[in-house]
C-alpha positions as CSV (number, residue, x, y, z in Angstrom):
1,X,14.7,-45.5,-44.8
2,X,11.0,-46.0,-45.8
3,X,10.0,-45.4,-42.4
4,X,12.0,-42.1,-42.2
5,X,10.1,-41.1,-45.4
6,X,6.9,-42.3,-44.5
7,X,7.5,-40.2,-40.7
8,X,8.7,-37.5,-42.0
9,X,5.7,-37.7,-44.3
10,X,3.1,-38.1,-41.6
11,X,4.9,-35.1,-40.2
12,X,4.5,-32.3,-42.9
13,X,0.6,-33.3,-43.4
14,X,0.0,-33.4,-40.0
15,X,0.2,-29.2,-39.8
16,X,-2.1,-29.1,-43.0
17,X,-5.1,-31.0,-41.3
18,X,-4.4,-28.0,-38.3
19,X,-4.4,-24.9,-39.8
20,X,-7.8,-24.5,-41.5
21,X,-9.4,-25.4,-37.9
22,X,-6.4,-22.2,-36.1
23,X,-7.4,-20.0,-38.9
24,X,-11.0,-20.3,-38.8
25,X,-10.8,-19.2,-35.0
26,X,-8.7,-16.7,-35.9
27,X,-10.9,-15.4,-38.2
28,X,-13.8,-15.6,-35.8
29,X,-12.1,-13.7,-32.8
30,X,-11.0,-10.7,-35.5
31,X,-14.6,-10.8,-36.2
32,X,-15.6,-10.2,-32.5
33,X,-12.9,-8.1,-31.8
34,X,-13.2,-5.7,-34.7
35,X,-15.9,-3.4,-33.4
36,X,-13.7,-2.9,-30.3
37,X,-11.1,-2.0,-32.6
38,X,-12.9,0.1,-34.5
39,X,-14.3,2.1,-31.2
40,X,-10.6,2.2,-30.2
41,X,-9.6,3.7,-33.2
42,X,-12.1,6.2,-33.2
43,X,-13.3,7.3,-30.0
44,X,-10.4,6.6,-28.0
45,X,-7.2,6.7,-30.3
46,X,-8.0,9.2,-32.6
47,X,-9.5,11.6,-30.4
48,X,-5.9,11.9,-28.6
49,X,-3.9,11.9,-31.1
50,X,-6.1,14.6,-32.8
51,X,-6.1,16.7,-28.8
52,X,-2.1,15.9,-29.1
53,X,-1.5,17.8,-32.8
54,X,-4.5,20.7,-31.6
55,X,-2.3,21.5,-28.6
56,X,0.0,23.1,-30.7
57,X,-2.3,25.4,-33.0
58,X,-4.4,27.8,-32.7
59,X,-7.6,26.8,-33.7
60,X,-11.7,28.6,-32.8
61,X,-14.0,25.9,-34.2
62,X,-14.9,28.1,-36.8
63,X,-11.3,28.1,-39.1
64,X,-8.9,25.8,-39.8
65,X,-6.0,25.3,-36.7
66,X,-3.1,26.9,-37.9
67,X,0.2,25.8,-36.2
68,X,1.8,27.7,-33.1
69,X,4.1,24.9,-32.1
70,X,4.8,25.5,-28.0
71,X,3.2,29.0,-27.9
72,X,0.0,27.1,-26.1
73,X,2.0,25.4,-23.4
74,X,4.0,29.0,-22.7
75,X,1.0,30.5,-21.9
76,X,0.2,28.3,-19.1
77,X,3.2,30.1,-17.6
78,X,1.6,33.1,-17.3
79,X,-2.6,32.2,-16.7
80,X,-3.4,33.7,-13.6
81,X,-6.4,31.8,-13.5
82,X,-4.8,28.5,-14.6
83,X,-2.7,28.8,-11.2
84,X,-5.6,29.4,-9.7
85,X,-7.5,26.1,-11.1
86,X,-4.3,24.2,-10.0
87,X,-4.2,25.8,-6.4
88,X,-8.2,25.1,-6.1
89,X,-8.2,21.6,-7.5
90,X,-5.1,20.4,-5.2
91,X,-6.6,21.8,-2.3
92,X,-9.7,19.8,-2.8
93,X,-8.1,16.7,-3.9
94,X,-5.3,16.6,-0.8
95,X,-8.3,17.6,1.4
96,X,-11.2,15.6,0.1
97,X,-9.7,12.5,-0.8
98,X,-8.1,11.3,3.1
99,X,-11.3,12.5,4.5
100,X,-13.5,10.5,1.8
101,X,-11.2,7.4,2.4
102,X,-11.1,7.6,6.3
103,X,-14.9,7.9,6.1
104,X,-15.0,4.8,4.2
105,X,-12.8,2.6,5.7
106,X,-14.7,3.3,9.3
107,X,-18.1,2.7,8.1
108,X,-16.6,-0.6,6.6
109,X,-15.6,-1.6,9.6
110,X,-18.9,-1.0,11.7
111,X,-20.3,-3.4,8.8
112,X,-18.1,-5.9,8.8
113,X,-19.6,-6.6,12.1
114,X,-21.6,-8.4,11.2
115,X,-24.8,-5.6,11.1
116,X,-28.3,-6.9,10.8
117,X,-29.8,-6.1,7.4
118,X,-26.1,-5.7,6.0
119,X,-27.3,-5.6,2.4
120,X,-29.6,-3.0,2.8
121,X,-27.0,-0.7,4.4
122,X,-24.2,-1.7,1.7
123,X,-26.8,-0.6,-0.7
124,X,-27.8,2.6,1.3
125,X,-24.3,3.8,1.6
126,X,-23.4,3.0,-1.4
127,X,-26.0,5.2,-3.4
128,X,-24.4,8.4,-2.9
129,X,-21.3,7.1,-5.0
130,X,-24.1,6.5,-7.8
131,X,-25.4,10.0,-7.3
132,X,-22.8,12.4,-6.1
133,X,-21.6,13.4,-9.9
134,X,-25.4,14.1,-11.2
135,X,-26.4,17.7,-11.7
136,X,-29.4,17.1,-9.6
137,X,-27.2,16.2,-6.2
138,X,-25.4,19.3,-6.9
139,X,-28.1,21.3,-7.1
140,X,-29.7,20.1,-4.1
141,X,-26.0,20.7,-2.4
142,X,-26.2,24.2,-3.6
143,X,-29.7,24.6,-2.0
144,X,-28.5,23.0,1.3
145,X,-25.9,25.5,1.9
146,X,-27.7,28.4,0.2
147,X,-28.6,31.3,2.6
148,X,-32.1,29.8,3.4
149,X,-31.1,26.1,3.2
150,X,-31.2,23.4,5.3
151,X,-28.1,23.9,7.0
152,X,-28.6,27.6,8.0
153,X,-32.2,26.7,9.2
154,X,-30.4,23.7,11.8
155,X,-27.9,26.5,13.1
156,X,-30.8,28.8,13.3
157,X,-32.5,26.4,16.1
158,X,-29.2,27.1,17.9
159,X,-29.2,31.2,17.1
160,X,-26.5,31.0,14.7
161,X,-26.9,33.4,12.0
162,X,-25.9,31.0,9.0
163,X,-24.8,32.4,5.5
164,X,-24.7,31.5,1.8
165,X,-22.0,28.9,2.2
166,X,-22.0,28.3,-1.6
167,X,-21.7,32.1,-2.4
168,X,-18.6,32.7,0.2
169,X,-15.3,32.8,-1.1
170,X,-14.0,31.1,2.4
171,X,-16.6,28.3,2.6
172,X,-17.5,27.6,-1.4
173,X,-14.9,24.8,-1.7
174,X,-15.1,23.6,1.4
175,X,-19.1,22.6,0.3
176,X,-17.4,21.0,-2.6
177,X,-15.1,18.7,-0.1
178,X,-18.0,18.0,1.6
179,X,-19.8,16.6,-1.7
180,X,-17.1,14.6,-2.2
181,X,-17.1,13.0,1.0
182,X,-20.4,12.2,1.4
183,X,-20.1,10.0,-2.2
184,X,-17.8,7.5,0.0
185,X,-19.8,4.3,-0.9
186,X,-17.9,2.9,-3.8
187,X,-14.5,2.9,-1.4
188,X,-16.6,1.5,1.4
189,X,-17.8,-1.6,-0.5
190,X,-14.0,-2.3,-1.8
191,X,-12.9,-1.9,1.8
192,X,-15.5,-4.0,3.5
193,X,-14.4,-6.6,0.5
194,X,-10.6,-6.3,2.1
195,X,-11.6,-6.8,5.4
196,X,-13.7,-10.3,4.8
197,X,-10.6,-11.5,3.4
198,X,-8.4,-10.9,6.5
199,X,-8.0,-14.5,8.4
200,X,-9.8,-14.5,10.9
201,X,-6.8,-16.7,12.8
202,X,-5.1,-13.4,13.2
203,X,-7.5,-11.8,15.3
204,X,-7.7,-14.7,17.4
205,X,-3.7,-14.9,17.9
206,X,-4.0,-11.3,18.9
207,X,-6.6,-11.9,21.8
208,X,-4.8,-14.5,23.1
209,X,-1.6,-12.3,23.1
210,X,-4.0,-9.5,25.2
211,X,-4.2,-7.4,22.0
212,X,-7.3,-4.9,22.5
213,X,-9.3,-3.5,19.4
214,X,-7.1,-0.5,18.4
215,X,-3.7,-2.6,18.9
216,X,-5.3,-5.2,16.7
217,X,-6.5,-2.2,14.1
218,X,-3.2,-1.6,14.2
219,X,-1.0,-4.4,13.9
220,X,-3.2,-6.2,11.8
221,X,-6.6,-5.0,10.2
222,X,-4.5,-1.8,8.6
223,X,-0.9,-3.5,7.2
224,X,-2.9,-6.2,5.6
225,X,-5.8,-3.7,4.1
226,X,-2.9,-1.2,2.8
227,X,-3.2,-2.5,-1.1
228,X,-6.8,-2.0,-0.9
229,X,-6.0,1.9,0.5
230,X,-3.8,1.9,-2.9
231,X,-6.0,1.1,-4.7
232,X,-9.0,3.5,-3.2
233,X,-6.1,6.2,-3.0
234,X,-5.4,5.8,-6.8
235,X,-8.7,5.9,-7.8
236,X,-10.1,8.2,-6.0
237,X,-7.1,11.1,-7.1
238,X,-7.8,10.0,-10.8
239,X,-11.6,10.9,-10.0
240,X,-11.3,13.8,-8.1
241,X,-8.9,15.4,-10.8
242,X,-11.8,14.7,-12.8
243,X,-14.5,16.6,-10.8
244,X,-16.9,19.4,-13.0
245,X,-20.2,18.9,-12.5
246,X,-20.2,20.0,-9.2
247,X,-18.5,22.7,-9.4
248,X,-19.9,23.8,-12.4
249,X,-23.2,23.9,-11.0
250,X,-22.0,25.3,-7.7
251,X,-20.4,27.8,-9.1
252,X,-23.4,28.7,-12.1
253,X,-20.7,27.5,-14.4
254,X,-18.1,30.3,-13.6
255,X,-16.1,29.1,-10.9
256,X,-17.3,31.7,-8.4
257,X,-17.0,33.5,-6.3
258,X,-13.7,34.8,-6.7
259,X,-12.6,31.8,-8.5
260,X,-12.7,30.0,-5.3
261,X,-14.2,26.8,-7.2
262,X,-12.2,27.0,-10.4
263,X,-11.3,23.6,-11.0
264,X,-9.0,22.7,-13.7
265,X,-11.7,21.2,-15.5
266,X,-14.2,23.9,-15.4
267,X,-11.1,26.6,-16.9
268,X,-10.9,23.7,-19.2
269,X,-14.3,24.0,-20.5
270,X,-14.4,27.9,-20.3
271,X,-11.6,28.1,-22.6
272,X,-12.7,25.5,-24.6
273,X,-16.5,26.0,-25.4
274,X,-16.7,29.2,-23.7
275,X,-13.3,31.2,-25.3
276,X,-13.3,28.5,-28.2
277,X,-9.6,27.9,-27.7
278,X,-9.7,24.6,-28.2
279,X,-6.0,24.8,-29.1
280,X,-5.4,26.5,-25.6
281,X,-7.8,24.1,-24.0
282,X,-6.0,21.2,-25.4
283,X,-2.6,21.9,-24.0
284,X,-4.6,22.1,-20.9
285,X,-6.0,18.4,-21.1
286,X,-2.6,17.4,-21.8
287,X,-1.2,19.4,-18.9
288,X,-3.8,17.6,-17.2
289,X,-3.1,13.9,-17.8
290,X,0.8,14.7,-17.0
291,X,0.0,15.7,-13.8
292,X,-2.4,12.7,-12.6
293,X,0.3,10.3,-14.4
294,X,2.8,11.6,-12.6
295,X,1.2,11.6,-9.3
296,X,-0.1,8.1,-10.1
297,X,4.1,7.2,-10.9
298,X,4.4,8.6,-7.4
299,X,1.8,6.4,-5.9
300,X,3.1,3.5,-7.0
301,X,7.1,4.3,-6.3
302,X,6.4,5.0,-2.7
303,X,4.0,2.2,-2.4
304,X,7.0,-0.1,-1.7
305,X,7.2,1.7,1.3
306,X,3.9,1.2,3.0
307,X,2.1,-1.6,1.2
308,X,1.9,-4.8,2.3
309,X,1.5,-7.9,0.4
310,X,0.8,-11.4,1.6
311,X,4.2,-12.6,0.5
């Protein structure tokens, strides 16, 4: 009996000489953690919950919002120019972002090569993905396909009569999928990643079997790099649904000409610093994130279908 007493003894002072030590790190990781908490709160947190209650007044800036419960999101119904934004902001996501990531995925290939200087050219290619969202690339893309930019001037050595590509309702948005292209070094650098991690073994299997280069594209390069295409594919739609500086610079900020580069975002900002309608503009952000979530749901519900994991 003393031994169960002095056992059970040991055992109840054994989680005293514990606890101070656990609840001193405790202490010490709240104390690390709390400024990311705090910017959590307050940037990220708050500022949603505040767009979430704003999308359902009516509020300028300038008074207090007053509320209008769904009136905001029933307008949407009939915004000419928001079904406009949507129509020009598909078009260039569905049409930019295949091109972008075929782009990609061939360049990574050439690399993975095994190209002389390969640094250098990962960094080369890569740099436009640094600089394709900066106001100073868009106005040099504006100036490129102006009427006396670079591109007219190379079809003038041919006798084309060139135009102002940016100021065409037919051709503005297509300079805009071209921008978007072109930034195809962030994609690039993930792909060539994918493709060093493809066992060599395989290839080797295949060129026994009298597999040529396409066959072995094919059957083995592409099943086994189809998580890194989700991956790009996701990312890449979040972006582009995302895009404004471009067009807003493009465009002068008006989504011109004939709303032919009125993305989502750039309505967005018109009715929100332009109209001040922020509660307008709000439902619009929140309209927004639906519809990348849901394409995102999409994504990853038909991924089962065509992406291929090593088990």
């Amino acid at each position: 009996m003393a031994g169960i007493a002095e056992l059970r003894k040991l055992r109840g002072s054994a989680p005293a000489s514990v606890a101070p030590s656990e609840r001193g790190d405790n202490k010490a990781a709240l104390l690390f953690l709390g400024p990311w908490f705090i910017g959590l709160l307050l940037i990220t947190v708050g500022p949603i919950l505040a767009s979430l209650f704003l999308s359902f007044t009516d509020y300028n800036l300038l008074q207090p919002p007053s509320w209008t419960g769904l009136d905001n999101y029933a307008r949407m119904l009939d915004d000419a120019r928001l079904h406009q934004s949507l129509r020009v902001t598909f078009t260039y996501v569905f049409v930019s972002i295949p091109l972008q990531l075929a782009l990609a995925l061939a360049l990574a290939l050439f690399l993975d090569r095994g190209v002389r200087g390969l640094p250098f050219y990962r960094s080369v290619y890569y740099l436009p993905s640094l600089l394709g969202g900066s106001v100073a690339i868009a106005l040099l893309w504006r100036q490129v396909f102006g009427t006396q930019g670079l591109v007219n001037q190379f079809l003038g050595v041919f006798g084309i009569e060139g135009q102002g590509w940016v100021s065409h309702p037919d051709t503005a948005l297509g300079t805009l999928v071209i921008l978007n292209v072109w930034t195809f070094g962030a994609p690039m650098v993930i792909f060539l990643a994918g493709l060093r991690q493809i066992p060599e073994m395989y290839y080797e299997a295949a060129q026994i079997d009298g597999a040529g280069k396409v066959r072995q594209f094919i059957a083995i390069t592409l099943p086994l790099l189809t998580p890194i295409v989700f991956f790009n594919l996701v990312l890449q739609v979040i972006n582009a649904f995302q895009s404004f500086t471009q067009a807003f610079v493009v465009s002068g900020g008006s989504g011109g000409p004939v709303d032919s580069t009125l993305f989502y975002t750039l309505y967005l900002y018109q009715k929100g610093f332009g109209a001040l309608d922020m509660g307008y503009a709000s439902a619009m952000a929140w309209l927004l994130l639906a519809i990348v979530a849901g394409l995102t749901a999409i994504n990853f519900v038909v991924s089962k279908y065509w992406v291929f994991y090593d088990d």
